[in-house]
N, C-alpha and C positions, 0 to 999 in steps of 0.2 A: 559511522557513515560507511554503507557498504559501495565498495567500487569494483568491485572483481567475485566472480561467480563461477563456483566450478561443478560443472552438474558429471552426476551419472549418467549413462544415457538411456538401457532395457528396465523399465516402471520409473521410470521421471517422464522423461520426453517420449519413449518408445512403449506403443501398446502393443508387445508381442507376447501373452500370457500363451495364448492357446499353442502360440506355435513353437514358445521353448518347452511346452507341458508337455507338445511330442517328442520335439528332440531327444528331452531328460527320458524319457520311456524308451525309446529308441534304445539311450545306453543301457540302460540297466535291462533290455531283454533280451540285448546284445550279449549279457553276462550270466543271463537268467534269473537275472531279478524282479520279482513280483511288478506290473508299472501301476504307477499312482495316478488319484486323480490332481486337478488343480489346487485343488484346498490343499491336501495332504502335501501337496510338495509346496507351495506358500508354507504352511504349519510349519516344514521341518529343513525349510531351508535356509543353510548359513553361510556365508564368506569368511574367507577366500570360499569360489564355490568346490575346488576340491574336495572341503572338510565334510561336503554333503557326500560327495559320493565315497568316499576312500571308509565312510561307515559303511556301506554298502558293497562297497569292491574294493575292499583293502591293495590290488595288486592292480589298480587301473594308474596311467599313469597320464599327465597331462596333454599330450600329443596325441595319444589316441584317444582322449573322451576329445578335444576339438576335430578330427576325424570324422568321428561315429556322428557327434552330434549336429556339426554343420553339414554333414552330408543330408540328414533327418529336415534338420530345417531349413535349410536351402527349398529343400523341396515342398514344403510346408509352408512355403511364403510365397510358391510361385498359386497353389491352390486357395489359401486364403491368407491375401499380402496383410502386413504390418500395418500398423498408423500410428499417428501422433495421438496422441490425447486430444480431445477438444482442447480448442483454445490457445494449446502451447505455441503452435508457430505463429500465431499473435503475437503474444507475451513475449513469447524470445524477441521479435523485430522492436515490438516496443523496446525491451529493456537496451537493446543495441541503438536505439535512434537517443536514449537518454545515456549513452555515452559511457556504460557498462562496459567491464574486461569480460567475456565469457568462454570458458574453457571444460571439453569436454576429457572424461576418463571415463574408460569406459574397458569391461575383459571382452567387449564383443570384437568379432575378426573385422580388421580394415578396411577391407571389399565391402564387406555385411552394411557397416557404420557408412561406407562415403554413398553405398547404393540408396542407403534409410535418407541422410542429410538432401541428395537430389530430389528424391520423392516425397520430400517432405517441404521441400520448396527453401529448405532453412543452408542454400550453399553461403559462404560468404559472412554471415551471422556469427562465427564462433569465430575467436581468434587463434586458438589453435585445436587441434583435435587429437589426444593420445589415445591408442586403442591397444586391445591384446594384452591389458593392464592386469595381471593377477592377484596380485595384492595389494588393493591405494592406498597403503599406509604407505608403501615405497613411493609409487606413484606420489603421491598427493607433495610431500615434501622435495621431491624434483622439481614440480611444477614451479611452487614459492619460492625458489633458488635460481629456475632458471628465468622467473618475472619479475624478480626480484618484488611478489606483493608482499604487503604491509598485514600481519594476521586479523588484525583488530578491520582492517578493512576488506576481508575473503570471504567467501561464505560456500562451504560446501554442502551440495545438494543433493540428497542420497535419499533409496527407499528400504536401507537394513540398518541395521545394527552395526554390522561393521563399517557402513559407510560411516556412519554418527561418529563412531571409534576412531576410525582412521581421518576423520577431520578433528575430532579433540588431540588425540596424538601431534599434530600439527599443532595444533594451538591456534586453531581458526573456528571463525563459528559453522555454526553446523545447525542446516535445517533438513529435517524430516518429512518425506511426502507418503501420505496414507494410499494411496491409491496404485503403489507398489506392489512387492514380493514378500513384506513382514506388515504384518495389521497394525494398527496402534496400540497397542498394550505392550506390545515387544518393542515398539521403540522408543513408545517414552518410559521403561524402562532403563535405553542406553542415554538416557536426560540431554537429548538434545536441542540446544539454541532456540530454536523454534519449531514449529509442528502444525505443517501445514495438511490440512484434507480437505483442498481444493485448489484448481488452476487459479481462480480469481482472489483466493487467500493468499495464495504462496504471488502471486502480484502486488497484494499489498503490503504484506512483510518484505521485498526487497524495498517497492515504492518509499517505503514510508523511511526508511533506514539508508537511502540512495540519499534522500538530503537530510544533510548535518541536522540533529537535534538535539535536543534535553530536554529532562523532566523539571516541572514546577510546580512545586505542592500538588506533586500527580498527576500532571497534564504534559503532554508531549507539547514542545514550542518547537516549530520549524527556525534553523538557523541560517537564512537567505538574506541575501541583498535584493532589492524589487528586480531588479534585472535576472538574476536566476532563477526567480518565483516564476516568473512571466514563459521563460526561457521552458521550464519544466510545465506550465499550464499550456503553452503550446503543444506542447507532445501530447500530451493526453487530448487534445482536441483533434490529433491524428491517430489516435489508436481505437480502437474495438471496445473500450473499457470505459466505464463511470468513475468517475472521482469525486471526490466532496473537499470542499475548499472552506475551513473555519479561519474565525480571526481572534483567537483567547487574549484577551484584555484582561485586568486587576479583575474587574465586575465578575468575568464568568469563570476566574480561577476561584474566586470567595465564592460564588453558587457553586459551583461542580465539587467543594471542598463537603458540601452536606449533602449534593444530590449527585451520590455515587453513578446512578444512572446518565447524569447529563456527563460528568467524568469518564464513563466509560466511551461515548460516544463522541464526547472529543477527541476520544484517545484513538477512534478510527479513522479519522480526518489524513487525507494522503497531504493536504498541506495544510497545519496548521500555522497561520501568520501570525508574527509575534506584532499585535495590534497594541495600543497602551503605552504611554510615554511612561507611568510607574512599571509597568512588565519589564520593557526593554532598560528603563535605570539599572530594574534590580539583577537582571541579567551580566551589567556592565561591573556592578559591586563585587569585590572579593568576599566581600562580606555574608555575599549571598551563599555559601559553600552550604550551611548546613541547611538549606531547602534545594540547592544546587543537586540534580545526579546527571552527570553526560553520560548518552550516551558513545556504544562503540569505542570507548579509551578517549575520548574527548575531553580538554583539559577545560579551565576558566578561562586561560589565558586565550585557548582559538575561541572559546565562544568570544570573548570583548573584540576581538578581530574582526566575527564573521557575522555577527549578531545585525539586523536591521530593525527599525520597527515601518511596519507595514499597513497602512490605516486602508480599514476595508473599505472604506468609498473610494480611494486613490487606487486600490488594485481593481477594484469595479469598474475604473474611468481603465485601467490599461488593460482589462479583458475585452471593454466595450471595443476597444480602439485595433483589438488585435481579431474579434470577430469583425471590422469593417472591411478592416483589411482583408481577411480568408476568407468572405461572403458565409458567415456562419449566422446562425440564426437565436436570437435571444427569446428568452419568456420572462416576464416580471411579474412575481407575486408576492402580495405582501402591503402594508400600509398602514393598514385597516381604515385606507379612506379613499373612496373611489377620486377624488379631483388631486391628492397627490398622486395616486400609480399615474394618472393621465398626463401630470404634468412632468413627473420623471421621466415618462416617454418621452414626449415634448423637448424637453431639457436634452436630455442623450441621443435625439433624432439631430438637432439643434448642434450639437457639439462632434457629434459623428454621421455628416450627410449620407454615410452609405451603410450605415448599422438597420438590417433588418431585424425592427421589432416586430414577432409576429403572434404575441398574446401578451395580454396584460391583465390581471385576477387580483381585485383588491383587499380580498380579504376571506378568512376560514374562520366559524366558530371555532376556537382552541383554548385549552385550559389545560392545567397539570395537575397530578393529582401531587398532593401535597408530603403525601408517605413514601410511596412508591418513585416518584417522578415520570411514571407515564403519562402519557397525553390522554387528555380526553376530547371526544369531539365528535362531531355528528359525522358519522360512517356516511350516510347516504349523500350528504355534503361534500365530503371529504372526495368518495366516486364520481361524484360529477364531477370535481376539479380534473382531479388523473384525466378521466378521460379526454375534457377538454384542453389542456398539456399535451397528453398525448397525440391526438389529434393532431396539433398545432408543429407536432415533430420538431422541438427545437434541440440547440447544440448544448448552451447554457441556460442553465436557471438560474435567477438571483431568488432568493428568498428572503422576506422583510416582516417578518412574525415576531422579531421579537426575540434576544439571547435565551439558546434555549428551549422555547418552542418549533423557530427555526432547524437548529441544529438535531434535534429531534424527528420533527416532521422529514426532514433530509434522510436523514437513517433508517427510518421507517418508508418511506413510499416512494423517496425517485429512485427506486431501484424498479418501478414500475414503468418508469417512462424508456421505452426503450432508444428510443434517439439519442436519449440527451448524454452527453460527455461529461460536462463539468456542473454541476449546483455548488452554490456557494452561500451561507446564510452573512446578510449582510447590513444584519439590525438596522440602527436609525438613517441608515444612506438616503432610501427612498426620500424622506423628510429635507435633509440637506442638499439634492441633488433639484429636489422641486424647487425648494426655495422655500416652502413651508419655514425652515428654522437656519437662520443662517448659521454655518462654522464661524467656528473663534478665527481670528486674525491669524494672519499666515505665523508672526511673529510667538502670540502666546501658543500656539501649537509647537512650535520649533522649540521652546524651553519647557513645554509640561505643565503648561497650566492653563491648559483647554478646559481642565473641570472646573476652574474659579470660572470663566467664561459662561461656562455652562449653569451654575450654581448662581449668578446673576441675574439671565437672564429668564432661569427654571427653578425657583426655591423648591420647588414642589420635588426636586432630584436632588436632595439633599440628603436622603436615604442610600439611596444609591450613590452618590459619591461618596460616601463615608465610605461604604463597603470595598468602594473602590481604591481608596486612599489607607485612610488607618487604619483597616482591618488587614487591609493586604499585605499592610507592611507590619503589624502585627503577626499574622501567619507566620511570615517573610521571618522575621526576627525569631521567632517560636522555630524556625525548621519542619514547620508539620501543615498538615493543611485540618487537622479535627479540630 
């Protein structure tokens, strides 16, 4: 679980290429050295940044290249100023409203840093800010001393090699941003933690690692109590960013175990809910260890602590209830039968008088391919939906397709709706919430045997309860998910 973040600041947060590319020219023709273009100095540049120039002016000495060179860019910044990266001062506010330590290091001068932090709207956001840093391998190990953070829970954010470096040397993790001073080939050379080459990636590698999780037969399980699920799906309904909300149950860890593709795309999911009274038992078992891997140094013992099971229609009833509240706007798609979507409107208008539903689509040709596990499905169908969605500008989408299909179709195209915040695939809800198919009794849910319930009232999901039952825990038992 990450809870403390220490970025760099010049190619993380700061787009100042052009106007250190004068500066660095500045020095070196200061000294009569050839000046480069920007390629060429990305190519050949390393930290600490001395070891670049001192190839170059063996007898330059630290005081006077910060001299030469902020005198250069100073003035280079008043002609054409600095900016943020798209996106960043987003992300940074989000990761601070989700309750992130963030701390900057940084070798830029502290005038430079606190004038960039105001113009960048980001005062206030960082919890402390060191600057003038020349070498973070010193830096970086001050830091964790004087926060006393925990390594397994830090993560430093850099765009070199030595940054990677000087966060391993620590013994914290360490992510890589491509859109830096060293390309990617050079830095996943220095094998760092993660490897981001985008703002909305390096979003979802903190996101997803911000709540407690672990792997299950290859499937990331979110490790929440319903109250901090809720607590983190509110944020995201204040932020700039999309998210996708799964619910891995026994059923879709035994599918995702053959269809590597539905596997991967759960494993994108910013909250995966641990849904499944078998999931969350085996979760609880000591037993569980060899299919068990925690993440971030996560033991058994905090998952049986921290572990909930979170059934996707009961978080579906506390999204509804938290868009009534924030005047957020829902869309419901899914069924595949026009008088349930109607009646699950009905039902959730019924139960939340001030929930604005403001589209409901009962259904999409969809099918998967059987090798591959792509979707298949009528395009020109598919385009009418989006646009209809879109249109309709909602905050959240439920989607009711189907484990799989769902979580698919999520991945593949609400990233087209630009409104929307949170989709969340939420299999057989619609059905349960109309009234179509009543839930098991409060009691056999509470001990785990919603699927004799279910297998009573449905022979015909006897297939599927298997899979979900003795195959799971066969996997479960095996350690593997093949």
């Amino acid at each position: 679980m990450i809870k403390n973040i220490i970025f760099d600041w010049s190619g993380v947060v700061n787009n100042n290429f052009a106007q250190s590319c004068e500066a660095v020219n500045y020095v070196l023709r200061h000294f009569n050295v050839p000046a480069m273009t920007l390629e060429e100095i990305k190519a050949d540049w390393i930290q600490p940044y001395m070891l670049f120039y001192s190839a170059r002016i063996p007898h330059l000495d630290i005081e006077k290249e910060k001299e030469l060179f902020y005198l250069s860019y100073n003035e280079a910044i008043k002609t054409t100023p600095n900016t943020a990266f798209a996106g960043m001062p987003e992300m940074l506010k989000l990761f601070q409203a989700a309750g992130l330590n963030m701390i900057i290091i940084s070798s830029d001068h502290p005038g430079t840093l606190a004038d960039d932090l105001d113009k960048f709207g980001l005062n206030g956001v960082f919890n402390e800010v060191f600057a003038d840093v020349h070498d973070k391998r010193v830096g970086l190990q001050d830091i964790m001393t004087k926060h006393n953070f925990k390594n397994s829970e830090t993560v430093f954010i850099g765009d070199s090699t030595h940054e990677v470096e000087s966060g391993q040397s620590a013994n914290m993790l360490t992510c890589a941003v491509t859109w830096g001073f060293q390309n990617k080939d050079k830095l996943l050379a220095a094998r760092p933690d993660f490897l981001a080459e985008s703002v909305a990636e390096l979003k979802n590698i903190i996101l997803h690692r911000h709540a407690p999780a672990t792997n299950v037969l290859g499937v990331r399980v979110s490790l929440l109590d319903q109250t901090t699920a809720l607590r983190i799906a509110s944020n995201y309904l204040k932020s700039n960013y999309q998210y996708h909300i799964f619910t891995p149950n026994p059923e879709m860890l035994v599918k995702a175990a053959s269809d590597h593709y539905f596997r991967d795309i759960l494993n994108t999911g910013n909250l995966n809910l641990c849904d499944g009274f078998g999931l969350w038992l085996a979760l609880k078992l000591s037993s569980f260890k060899l299919s068990f891997r925690p993440e971030s140094g996560q033991s058994p013992d905090g998952v049986e602590k921290s572990s909930a099971r979170i059934t996707g229609v009961d978080f579906m009833f506390d999204l509804c209830a938290l868009a009534a509240r924030e005047n957020k706007k829902i869309f419901l798609l899914g069924s595949g039968n026009r008088e349930v979507a109607s009646k699950t409107k009905d039902a959730l208008q019924s139960k939340f008088p001030k929930l604005n539903i403001i589209g409901v689509h009962p259904w999409l040709t969809i099918t998967e391919d059987v090798v591959t596990g792509k979707l298949i499905l009528n395009e020109l169908e598919n385009t009418r939906l989006l646009e209809e969605i879109k249109s309709a500008s909602p905050d959240i989408l439920f989607v009711a397709f189907g484990m799989g299909k769902q979580e698919k179709w999520i991945h593949e195209y609400a990233t087209q709706i630009p409104s929307l915040k949170i989709a969340m695939g939420v299999g057989g809800a619609f059905d349960y919430i109309s009234g179509k198919i009543p839930r098991a009794p409060r009691l056999m849910r509470k001990v785990g045997l919603e699927w004799l319930y279910r297998l009573i009232r449905e022979p015909r999901r006897a297939g599927r309860i298997f899979n979900a039952t003795i195959k799971f825990l066969y996997y479960v038992g095996k350690g593997s998910g093949k």
